[in-house]
C-alpha positions as CSV (number, residue, x, y, z in Angstrom):
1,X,-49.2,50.6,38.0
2,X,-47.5,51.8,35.1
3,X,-48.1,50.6,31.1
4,X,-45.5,50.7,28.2
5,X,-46.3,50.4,25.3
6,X,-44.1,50.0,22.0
7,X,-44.4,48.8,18.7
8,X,-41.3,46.1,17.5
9,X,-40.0,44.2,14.9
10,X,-38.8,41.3,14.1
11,X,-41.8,39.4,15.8
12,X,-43.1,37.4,13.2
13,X,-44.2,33.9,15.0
14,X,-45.0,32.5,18.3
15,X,-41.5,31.6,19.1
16,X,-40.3,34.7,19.2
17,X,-43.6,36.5,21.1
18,X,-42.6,33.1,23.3
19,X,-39.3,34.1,23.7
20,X,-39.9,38.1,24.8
21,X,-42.9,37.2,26.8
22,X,-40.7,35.1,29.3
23,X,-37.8,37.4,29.1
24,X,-39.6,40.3,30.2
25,X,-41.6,38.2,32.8
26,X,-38.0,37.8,34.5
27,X,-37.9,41.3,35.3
28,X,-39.1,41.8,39.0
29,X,-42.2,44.2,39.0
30,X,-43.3,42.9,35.7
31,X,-47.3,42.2,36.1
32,X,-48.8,41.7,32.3
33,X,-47.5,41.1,29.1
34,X,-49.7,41.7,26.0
35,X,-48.2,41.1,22.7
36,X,-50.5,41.7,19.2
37,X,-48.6,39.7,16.9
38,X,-49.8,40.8,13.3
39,X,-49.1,44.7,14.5
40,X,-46.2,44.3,16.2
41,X,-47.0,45.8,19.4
42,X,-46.1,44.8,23.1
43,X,-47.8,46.4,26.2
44,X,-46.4,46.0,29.3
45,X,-48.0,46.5,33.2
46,X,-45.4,47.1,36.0
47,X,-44.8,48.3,39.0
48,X,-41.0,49.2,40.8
49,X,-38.6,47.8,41.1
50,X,-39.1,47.6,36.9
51,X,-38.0,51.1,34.7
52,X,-38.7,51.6,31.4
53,X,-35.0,51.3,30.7
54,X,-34.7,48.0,31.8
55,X,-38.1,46.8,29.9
56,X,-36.4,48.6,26.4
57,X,-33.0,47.1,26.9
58,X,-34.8,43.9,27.7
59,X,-36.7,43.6,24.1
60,X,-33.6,45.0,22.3
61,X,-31.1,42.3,24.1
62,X,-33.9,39.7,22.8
63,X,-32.8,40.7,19.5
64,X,-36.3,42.8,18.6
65,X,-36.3,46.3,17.7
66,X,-38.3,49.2,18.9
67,X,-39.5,51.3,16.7
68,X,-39.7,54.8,17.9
């Protein structure tokens, strides 16, 4: 299993850790979806057929931003 983990902005209620939760929970091979809130942090537990490229362009489409 792999982990991502990023730190992102623009989170700054439940409806939007709502919102990127079940967007990334789309993505086949998607296992575990943490999100800290107050820091701004998202971990992420997949497996193939997921890439980190698809989880990245996933939180950007939802209109977050990863801070690199």
């Amino acid at each position: 299993m792999n982990t991502m983990f990023c730190n992102v902005t623009g989170m700054q209620n439940n409806e939007g850790k709502t919102q990127i939760k079940n967007a990334l929970n789309k993505i086949k091979g998607v296992n575990e979806v943490g999100i800290n809130l107050p820091q701004g942090t998202i971990e992420i537990q997949y497996n193939d057929p997921a890439t980190i490229h698809e989880l990245r362009n996933c939180i950007e489409h939802s209109g977050f931003e990863i801070l690199y």
